[in-house]
C-alpha positions, 0 to 999 in steps of 0.5 A: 272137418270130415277128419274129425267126423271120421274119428268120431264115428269109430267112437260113437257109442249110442248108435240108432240104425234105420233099416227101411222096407226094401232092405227088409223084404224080398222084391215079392214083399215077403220077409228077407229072413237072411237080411235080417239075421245079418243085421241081428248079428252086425248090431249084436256084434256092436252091442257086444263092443259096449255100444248102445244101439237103438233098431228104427225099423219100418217095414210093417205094412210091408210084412204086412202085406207079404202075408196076404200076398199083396203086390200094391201097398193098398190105398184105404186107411183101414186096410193100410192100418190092419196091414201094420197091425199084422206085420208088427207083430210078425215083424217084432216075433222075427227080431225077437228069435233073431237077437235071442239067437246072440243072446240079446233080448228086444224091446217094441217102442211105438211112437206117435206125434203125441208122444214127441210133441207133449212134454211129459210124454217125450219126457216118459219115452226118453226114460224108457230109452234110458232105462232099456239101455241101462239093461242092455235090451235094444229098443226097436222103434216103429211109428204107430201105423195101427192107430195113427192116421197122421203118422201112416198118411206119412206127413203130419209129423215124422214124414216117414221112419228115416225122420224117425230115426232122426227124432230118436237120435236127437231125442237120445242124445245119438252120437250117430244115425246110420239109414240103410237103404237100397242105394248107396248113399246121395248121388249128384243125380238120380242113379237110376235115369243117369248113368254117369251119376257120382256119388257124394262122399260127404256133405259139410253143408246142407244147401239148396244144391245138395236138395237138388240131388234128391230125387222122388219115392223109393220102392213100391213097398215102402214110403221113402225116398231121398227127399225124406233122408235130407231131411233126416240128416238135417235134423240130425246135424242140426242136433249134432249128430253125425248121419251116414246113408248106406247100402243095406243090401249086406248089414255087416256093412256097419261093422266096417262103418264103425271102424271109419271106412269110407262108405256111403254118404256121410253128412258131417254135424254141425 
């Protein structure tokens, strides 16, 4: 099973990427410029392969909050909402620059609740997909934080971006969802407080004993967490595509993913 999974993801062809907050963003919130140059070119190189790649991107707030200089992501609604809007765009004129450097061109798609729920609506985003694919952009996904109050309170319908991406998978028809976080994948107990904690290379199955491998919230300057990525792989699997969680912290790291080294945690479709 893991055998099969493993020669598959090396020819995977439409591919959606999660990069969260963490791997965007310095330890101060500003922007990890030299992070996101090596993801614009790790995907630039697989887009180059003849992959379809689409970017699921949080990090809005974050950038957001970068540029006023905040430490503490803010508790008011409007605030939280003025954040997104600001670092959207920042975000979205970063990758822009970044991919035309390798001569790709970037697309925004924003989604809400609405937009996955009505049929004619998801209907509408599938072609958009389709249609930027065929042309050769990369679609860059975020949720709508600047109008959504269901989306940015994190759990009326997506959770947080790593559900995201694996509604996008599904909604697309993905062959495989790659989540780069901040640690290297799904450890049998939390890293941080356990020392002799193992890593989990693959899981065939998604039971009550590998949930409680899951542990809290992630960094301060994001929303998600180990909880939230289980639940994207289950999404994902049970859409029969294949998901991997990996370290962001180097993003050619999915170059070596695509050719079915060993890395990560990988959750095998089902």
């Amino acid at each position: 099973m893991e055998q099969r999974a493993r020669v598959e993801i090396t020819e995977a062809q439409r591919i959606v990427v999660k990069v969260g907050t963490s791997t965007l963003t310095h330890q101060n919130g500003k922007m990890n410029l030299a992070r996101m140059d090596r993801l614009a070119l790790a995907i630039s190189e697989l887009m180059n392969g003849d992959r379809e790649v689409i970017l699921v991107s949080s990090g809005a707030i974050g950038v957001g909050m970068g540029k006023f200089n905040l430490t503490r992501r803010p508790l008011g609604m409007g605030m939280k909402q003025a954040l997104a809007a600001v670092g959207q765009c920042e975000l979205m004129n970063i990758y822009s620059r970044l991919f035309a450097t390798y001569n790709h061109t970037v697309a925004q798609i924003l989604l809400t609740k609405t937009d996955v729920d009505d049929d004619l609506r998801r209907k509408n985003v599938m072609n958009t997909f389709k249609s930027l694919m065929e042309f050769g952009v990369l679609p860059i996904v975020n949720e709508n934080d600047s109008v959504s109050v269901d989306e940015i309170k994190s759990m009326m319908m997506f959770g947080d971006n790593d559900t995201l991406s694996a509604v996008v998978a599904k909604l697309v028809s993905a062959d495989l969802l790659i989540i780069l976080s901040d640690i290297d994948g799904l450890y049998d107990s939390n890293p941080k407080e356990n020392k002799e904690s193992k890593l989990i290379s693959v899981v065939e199955r998604l039971d009550d004993s590998i949930r409680e491998c899951a542990g809290g919230a992630g960094t301060k300057r994001g929303t998600g967490g180990m909880v939230t990525k289980l639940h994207a792989a289950e999404i994902a699997t049970k859409a029969g595509v294949n998901m991997i969680i990996a370290n962001g912290s180097d993003p050619m790291i999915l170059l070596d993913i695509l050719e079915g080294k060993d890395i990560g945690t990988l959750f095998i479709r089902q």
